[in-house]
C-alpha positions in Angstrom: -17.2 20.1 -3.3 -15.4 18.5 -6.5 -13.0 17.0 -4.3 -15.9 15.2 -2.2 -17.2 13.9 -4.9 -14.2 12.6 -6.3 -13.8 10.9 -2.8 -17.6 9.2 -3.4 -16.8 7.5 -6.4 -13.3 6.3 -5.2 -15.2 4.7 -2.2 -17.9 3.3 -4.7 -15.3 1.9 -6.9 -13.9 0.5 -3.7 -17.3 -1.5 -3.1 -17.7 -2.0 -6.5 -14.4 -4.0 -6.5 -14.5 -5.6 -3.2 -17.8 -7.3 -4.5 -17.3 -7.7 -8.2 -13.7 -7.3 -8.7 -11.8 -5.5 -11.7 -12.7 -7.3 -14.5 -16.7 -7.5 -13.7 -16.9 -4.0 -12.5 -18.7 -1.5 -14.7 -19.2 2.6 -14.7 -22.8 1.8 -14.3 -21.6 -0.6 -11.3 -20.0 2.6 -10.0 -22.4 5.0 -11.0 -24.8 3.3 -9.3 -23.1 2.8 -5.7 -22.5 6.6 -5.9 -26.3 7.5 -6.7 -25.2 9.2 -9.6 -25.9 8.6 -13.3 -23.2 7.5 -15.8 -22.9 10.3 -17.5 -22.4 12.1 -14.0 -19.4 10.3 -13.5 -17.8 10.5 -16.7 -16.9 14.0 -15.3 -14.6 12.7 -12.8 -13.2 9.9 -14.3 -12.5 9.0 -17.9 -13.4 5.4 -17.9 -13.3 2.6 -15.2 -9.7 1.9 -15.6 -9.1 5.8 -14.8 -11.5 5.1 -11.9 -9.3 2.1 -10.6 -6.3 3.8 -10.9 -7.1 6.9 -9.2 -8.4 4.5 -6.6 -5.0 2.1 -6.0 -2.6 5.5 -6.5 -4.6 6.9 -3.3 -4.9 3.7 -1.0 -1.0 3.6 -1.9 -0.8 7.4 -1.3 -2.0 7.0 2.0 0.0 4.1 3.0 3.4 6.0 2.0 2.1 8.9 3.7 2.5 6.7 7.1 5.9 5.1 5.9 7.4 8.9 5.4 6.0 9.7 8.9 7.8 6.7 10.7 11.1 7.0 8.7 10.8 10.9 9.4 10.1 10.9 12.5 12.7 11.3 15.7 12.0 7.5 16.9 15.1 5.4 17.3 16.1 3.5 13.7 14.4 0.4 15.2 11.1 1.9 15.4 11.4 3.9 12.6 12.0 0.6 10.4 8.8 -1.3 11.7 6.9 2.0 11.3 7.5 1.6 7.5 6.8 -1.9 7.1 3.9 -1.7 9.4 2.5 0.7 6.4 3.4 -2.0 4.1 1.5 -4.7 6.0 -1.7 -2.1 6.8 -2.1 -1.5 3.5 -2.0 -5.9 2.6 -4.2 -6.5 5.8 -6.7 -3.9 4.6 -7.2 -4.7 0.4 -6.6 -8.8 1.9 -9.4 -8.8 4.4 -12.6 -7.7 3.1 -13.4 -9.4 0.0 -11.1 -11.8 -2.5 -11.3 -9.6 -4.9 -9.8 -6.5 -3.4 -6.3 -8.0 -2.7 -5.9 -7.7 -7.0 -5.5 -4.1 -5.9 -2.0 -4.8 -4.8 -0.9 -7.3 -7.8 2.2 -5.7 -9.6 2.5 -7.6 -12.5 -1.1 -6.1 -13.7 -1.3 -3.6 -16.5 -3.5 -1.3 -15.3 -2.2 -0.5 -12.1 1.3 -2.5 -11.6 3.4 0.6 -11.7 1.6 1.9 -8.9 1.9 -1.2 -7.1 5.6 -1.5 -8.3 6.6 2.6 -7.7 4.8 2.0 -4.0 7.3 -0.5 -3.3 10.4 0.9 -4.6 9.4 3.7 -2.4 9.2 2.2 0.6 12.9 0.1 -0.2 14.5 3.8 -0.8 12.6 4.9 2.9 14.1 1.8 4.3 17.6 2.4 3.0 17.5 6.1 4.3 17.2 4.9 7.4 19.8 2.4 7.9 22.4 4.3 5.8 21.7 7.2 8.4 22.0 5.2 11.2 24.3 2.8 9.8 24.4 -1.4 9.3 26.5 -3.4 10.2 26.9 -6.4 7.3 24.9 -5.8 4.3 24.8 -2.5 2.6 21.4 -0.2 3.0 19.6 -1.3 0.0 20.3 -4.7 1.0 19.2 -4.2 4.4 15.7 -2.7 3.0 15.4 -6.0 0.8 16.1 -8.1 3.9 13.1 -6.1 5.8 10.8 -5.8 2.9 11.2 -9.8 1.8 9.9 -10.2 5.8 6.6 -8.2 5.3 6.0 -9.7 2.4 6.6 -13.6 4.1 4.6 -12.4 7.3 1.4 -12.0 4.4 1.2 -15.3 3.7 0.7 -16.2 7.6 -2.3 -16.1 10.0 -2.2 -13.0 12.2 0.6 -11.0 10.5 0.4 -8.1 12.5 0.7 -10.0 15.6 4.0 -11.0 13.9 5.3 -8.0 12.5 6.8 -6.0 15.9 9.2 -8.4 17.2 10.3 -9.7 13.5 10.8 -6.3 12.4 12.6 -5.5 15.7 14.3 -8.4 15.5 15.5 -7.9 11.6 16.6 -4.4 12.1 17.8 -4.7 15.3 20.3 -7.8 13.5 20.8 -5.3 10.6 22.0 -1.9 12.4 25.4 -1.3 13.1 25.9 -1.5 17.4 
């Protein structure tokens, strides 16, 4: 029951943000899109920043979740590549789409939540490099090759229709990276 609850105020954070964004937010801003009082939701989280945070470490939880499936999984390297940074790019497309003020959700250079944003990342480049030093590549070395892919999800965000995009880049990419 805690545990549902805990998912209601991450969610009314969530529309909290997407329509007033971090800095305007407030716990009665939150409290409010729960339909709970204030003082109710200081027994879940601390303070907004606490709220936030809890909030960006699960929509990055859930996006490595899908990463370590793909790199896991028994596909062919290829595959298992654009499975990873197609959980990079979900997670963009998703905090980009709705509102302005959601895509500060994914800003690493802020002080609240940059770690997350920065941990998420170095993640997914030691995923990446799992994969091709298992499988092998055939010029650059395996961290190298994971810069190489992750530099092209973060080039295909600044385009229209990304994930249009992403299969035959990635493909491509690894496909250029792999060794045979």
């Amino acid at each position: 029951m805690e545990g549902d609850r805990l998912t209601q105020i991450l969610e009314g954070t969530y529309e909290c943000l997407a329509r007033y964004g971090v800095r305007r937010t407030t716990m009665d801003d939150i409290a409010g899109a729960v339909g709970i009082s204030r003082s109710a939701l200081y027994q879940y989280v601390s303070n907004k920043d606490d709220a936030v945070r809890r909030l960006v470490r699960c929509l990055h939880d859930r996006a490595l979740e899908r990463a370590r499936a793909a790199a896991e999984s028994a596909d062919p390297p290829v595959q298992r590549v654009r499975g990873v940074l197609d959980a990079k790019l979900a997670l963009f497309l998703e905090l980009s789409g709705e509102s302005p003020h959601t895509g500060e959700l994914l800003d690493a250079k802020t002080r609240l939540f940059g770690d997350i944003c920065r941990d998420f990342t170095a993640e997914l480049r030691e995923l990446l490099a799992g994969v091709f030093a298992e499988a092998g590549t055939a010029e650059v070395e395996p961290g190298e090759a994971a810069d190489i892919c992750l530099a092209l999800v973060i080039g295909l965000e600044s385009v229209s229709e990304p994930e249009r995009l992403l299969g035959p880049a990635a493909d491509a990419v690894a496909a250029g990276l792999l060794r045979g």
